[in-house]
N, C-alpha and C positions, 0 to 999 in steps of 0.2 A: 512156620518160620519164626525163628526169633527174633526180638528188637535189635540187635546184634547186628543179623542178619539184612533184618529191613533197612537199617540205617547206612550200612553196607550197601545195600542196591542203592538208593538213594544218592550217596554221594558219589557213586559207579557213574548211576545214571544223569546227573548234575555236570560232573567231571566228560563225560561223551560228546554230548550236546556241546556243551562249552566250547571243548577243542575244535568241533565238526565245526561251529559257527564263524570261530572265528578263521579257521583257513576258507572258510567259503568267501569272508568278507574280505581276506588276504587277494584272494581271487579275482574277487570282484574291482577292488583296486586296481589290480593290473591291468585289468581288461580296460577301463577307464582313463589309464593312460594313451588308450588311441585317439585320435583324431573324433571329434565329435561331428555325426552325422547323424541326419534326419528321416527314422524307419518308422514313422507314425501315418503312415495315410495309409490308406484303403483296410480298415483293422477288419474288416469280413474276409477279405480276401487273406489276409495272415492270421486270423483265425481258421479258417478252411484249411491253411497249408497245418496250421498245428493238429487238426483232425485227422487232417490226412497224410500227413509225413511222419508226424511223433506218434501218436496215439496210433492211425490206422497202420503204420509202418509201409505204405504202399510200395515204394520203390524196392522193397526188400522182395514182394509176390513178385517178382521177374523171376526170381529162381523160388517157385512155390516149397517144396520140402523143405529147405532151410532156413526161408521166413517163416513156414510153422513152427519150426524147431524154435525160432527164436523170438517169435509170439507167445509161444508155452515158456518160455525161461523166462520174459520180460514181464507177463502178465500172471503168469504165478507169482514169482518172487516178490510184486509189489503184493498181491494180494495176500499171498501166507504171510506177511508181513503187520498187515492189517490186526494178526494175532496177539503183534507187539505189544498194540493197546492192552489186551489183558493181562500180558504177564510184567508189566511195569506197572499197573494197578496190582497182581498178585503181589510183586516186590515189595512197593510200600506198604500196602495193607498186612501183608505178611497172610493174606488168606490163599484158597487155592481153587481155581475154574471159579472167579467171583463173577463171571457173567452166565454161568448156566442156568441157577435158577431163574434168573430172568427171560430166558430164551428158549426155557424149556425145550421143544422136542427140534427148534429152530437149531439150538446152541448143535444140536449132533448131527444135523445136516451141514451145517456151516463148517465144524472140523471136517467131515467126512471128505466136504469141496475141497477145502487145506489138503488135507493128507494125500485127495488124487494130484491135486496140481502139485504138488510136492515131490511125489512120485514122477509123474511126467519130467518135471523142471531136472530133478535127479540124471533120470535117463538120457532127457538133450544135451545135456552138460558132456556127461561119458560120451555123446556122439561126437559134440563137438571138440573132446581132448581125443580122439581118435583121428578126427580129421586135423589137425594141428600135427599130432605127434608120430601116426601112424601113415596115411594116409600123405601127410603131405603135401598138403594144397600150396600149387608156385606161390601163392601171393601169401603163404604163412613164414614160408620158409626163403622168403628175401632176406637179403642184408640188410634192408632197413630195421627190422625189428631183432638184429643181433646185440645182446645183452639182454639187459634188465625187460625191453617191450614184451620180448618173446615168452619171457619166465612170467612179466605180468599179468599177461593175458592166461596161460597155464593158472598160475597163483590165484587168480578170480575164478574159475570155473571149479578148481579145487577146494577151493573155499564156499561155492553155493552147493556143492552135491555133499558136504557135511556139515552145514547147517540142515539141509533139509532130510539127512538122515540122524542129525540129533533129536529135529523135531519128533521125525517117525518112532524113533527110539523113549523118546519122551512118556510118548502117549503111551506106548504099549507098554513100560512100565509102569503105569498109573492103573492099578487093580481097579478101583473105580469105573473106568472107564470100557467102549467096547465099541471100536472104530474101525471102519472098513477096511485100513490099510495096514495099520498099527497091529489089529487082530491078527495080522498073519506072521507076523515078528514073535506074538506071546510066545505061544509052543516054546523058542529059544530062553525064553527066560522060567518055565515051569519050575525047574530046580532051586530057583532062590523061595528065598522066605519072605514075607510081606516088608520084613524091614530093608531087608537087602532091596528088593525092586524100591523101596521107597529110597534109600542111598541113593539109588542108578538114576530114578526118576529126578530129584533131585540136582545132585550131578549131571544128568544132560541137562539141564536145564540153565544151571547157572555156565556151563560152555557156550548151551544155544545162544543166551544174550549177551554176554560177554564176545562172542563171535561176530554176532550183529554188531553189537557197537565198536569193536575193532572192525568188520567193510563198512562201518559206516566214515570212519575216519581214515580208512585208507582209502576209500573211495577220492576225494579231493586230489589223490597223488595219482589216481592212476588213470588211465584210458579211458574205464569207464563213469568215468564222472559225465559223458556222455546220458547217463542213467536221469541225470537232471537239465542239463546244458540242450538237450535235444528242443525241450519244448520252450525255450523262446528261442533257439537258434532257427528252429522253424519258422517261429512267428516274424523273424525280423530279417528271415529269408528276401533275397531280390524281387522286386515284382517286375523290374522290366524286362525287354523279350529279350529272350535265353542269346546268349553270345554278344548283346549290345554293351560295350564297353564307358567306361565313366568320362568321360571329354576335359581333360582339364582347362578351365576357364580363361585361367589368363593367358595359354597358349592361342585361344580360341581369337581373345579380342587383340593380343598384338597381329595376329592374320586381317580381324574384323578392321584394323585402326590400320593398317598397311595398305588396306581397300581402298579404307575411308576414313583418313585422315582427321578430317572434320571433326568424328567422333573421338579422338582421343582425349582424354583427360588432363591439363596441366600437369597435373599433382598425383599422378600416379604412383606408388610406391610400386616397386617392382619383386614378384613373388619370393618367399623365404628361400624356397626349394622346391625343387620338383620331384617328383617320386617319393621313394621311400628308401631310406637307408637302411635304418634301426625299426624296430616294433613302435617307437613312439610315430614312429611320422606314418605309420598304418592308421584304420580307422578303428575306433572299438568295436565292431562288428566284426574285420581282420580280427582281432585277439580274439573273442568271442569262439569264431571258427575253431582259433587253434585250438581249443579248451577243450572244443563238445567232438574234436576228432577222434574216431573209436578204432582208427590204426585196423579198419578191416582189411584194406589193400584195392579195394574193388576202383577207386579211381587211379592208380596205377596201372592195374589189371588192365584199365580198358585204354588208357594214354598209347596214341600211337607212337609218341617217342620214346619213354619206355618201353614197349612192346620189340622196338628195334636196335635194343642195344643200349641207347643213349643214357647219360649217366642221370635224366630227370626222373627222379618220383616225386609224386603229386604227395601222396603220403610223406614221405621226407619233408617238405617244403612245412607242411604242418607243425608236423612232429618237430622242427628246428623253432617253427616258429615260437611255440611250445615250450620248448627250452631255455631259446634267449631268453623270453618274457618273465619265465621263472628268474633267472640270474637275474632280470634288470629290477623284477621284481625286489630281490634278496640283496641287491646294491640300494636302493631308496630305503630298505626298509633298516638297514644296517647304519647307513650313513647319511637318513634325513630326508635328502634328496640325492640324485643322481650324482656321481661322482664315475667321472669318466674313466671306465675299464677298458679303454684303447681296445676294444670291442667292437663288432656292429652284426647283424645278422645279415647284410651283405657282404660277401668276400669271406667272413670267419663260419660261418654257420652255412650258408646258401653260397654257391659257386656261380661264376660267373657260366661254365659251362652248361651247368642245369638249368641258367636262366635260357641261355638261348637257342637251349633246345625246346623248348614251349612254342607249339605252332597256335596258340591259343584254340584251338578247335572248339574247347570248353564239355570236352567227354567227360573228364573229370569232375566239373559241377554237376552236368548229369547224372552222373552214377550215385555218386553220393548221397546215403538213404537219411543223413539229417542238412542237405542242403549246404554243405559247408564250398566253398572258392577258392580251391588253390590259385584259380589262375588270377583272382583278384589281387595276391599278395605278389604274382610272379609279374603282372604290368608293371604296377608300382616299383619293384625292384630293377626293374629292366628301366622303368624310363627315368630312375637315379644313376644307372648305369649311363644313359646315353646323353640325357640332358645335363647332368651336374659331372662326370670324369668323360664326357666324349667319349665312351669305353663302347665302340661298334665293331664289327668287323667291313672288312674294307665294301664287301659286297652293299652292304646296310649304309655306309657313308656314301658312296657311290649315287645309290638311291636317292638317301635324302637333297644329295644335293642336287639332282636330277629336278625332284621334288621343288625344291628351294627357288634353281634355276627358270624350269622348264612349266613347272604345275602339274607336271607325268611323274611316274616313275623312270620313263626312259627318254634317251639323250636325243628325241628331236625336239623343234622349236614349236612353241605351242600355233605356228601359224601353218607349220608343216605337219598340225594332227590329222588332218582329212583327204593326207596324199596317198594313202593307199588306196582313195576309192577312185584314183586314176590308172591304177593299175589292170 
């Protein structure tokens, strides 16, 4: 390779990195705009979920064939990736296999691994644009993912089954060389001449990483930034028991000081707002979620009230969340600070009707193979709905003030609760 050349990689690779970092730390801003909360205790127990959520993928083995499919794409692609090291050392260096002599008879075991996982990762992909495009799967082919979601998810898959046939093409272009997988591609190339294969080899080469550093940078824009976001969304997963909802405090102690008097505070200030409107009045854990959502459909899938019609998906609520956060993003970063878009991701983005069809059941945290909460963003939106615009339906205002009245849900007197056992 010539200096030319090398200094060319070099600023390629300078220029990649750069852009990658800084839309991560774009990202990371956003996310920061949420409410800040306290996910540091029990770190064994959110280590364990990162073992076993991100890394072991467990919730995905409910449906074993397709968590294999997708332990062989996950855990190939990081590791053929592993390769990068060398050939961003070959770019600079301008040399070529500069870790072979080192690793001697290691080095052609180690390709050999590459090339099988490569192969595999290859094949899942093609299974998986089959089932998308052929096949069909209800939870591919919702509305939620009409437009650009639908093409993204295609657009990633097509993009990892030709990186990992550049690579294959790579090797088996390199007369040097004589790899298990690669060897079986040669035969197609016997006709060229050493220069020609050194062309081809060459050329795949500079696509292969040129390819990599373009998903690397598209990665940040798309679904799968899940790729990264998984493993602290894991870690900073809920630890308390599944379905118990967050109590807001100062609801708590105007009840606790209604009791008991006594206890109220002079000087109380009384809370800003209740719920949530917009993405800022979410926590950063809420945005976090929205980030690391990988738009599979599987907590839809399993949502009783999607399943019967109703206009809620769990995916949606994300996927929205997702988007304001981008715009609210793209509003501070334009204009400094927040410059009110007569916007909110209640009412403009999230419906009122998708709110209150959430029976909270919490099937959708269940399902979710990186731990994400839709229902944590649909509370919050719901009790801005009901606390801050009175926005109920009459059965719900009924209640509460039943509630308000009575201490029940229903219209007897609390001294006539134990008249039915005279019955």
């Amino acid at each position: 390779m010539s200096i030319f050349a090398s200094l060319s990689f070099v600023i390629v690779t300078a220029l990649a990195f750069f852009l990658f970092g800084k839309k991560i730390l774009s990202i990371r801003k956003n996310i920061l705009l949420g409410k800040d909360i306290d996910l540091s205790d029990q770190p064994a127990k959110r280590w364990k979920n990162v073992f076993l959520l991100a890394f072991g993928q467990r919730k995905m083995f409910r449906n074993p064939i397709v968590a294999l499919l997708h332990l062989i794409v996950y855990v190939g692609f990081v590791i053929i990736n592993i390769e990068l090291l060398e050939i961003i050392v070959d770019g600079i260096t301008g040399g070529h296999r500069v870790f072979a002599p080192y690793l001697g008879i290691c080095y052609t075991y180690l390709i050999n691994s590459f090339e099988t996982l490569a192969l595999l990762v290859l094949l899942a992909c093609v299974v998986f644009l089959i089932r998308r495009n052929i096949i069909k799967l209800t939870r591919f082919i919702s509305k939620d993912l009409d437009g650009w979601p639908r093409t993204d998810a295609n657009f990633i898959l097509i993009i990892e089954i030709v990186l990992m046939a550049l690579f294959l093409i790579m090797n088996a272009a390199d007369h040097t060389t004589d790899f298990v997988i690669s060897s079986q591609i040669k035969p197609l190339l016997n006709g060229f001449s050493e220069e020609q294969l050194s062309n081809i080899e060459h050329t795949a080469w500079w696509i292969h990483i040129l390819g990599i550093y373009a998903f690397m940078n598209y990665l940040p824009y798309s679904k799968h930034l899940h790729i990264i976001l998984a493993f602290p969304n894991a870690y900073y997963a809920s630890l308390i028991s599944k379905g118990t909802m967050h109590n807001m405090t100062s609801i708590q102690n105007e009840v606790l000081y209604a009791m008991q008097p006594e206890l109220a505070p002079t000087n109380a200030a009384a809370p800003e707002k209740f719920g949530a409107r917009d993405v800022m009045d979410l926590s950063w854990k809420n945005l976090m979620d929205a980030y690391s959502c990988t738009e599979c459909g599987r907590c839809s899938t399993a949502c009783p009230a999607n399943s019967t019609g109703k206009l809620l998906s769990p995916r949606k609520i994300m996927m929205d969340t997702r988007d304001r956060l981008e715009e609210v993003g793209n509003n501070i970063h334009k204009n400094k600070q927040f410059s009110d878009d007569g916007k909110s991701l209640l009412h403009d983005y999230i419906t009122v009707e998708e709110l209150r069809a959430c029976t909270t059941c919490n099937a959708c945290v269940e399902e979710c193979p990186v731990s994400i909460s839709p229902m944590d963003i649909i509370v919050e939106l719901r009790r801005s709905l009901v606390m801050e615009e009175s926005n109920a339906p009459a059965e719900w205002n009924g209640m509460f003030s039943n509630i308000e009245n009575n201490f029940a849900p229903w219209k007897f007197a609390p001294d006539d609760r134990d008249a039915w056992t005279n019955q």
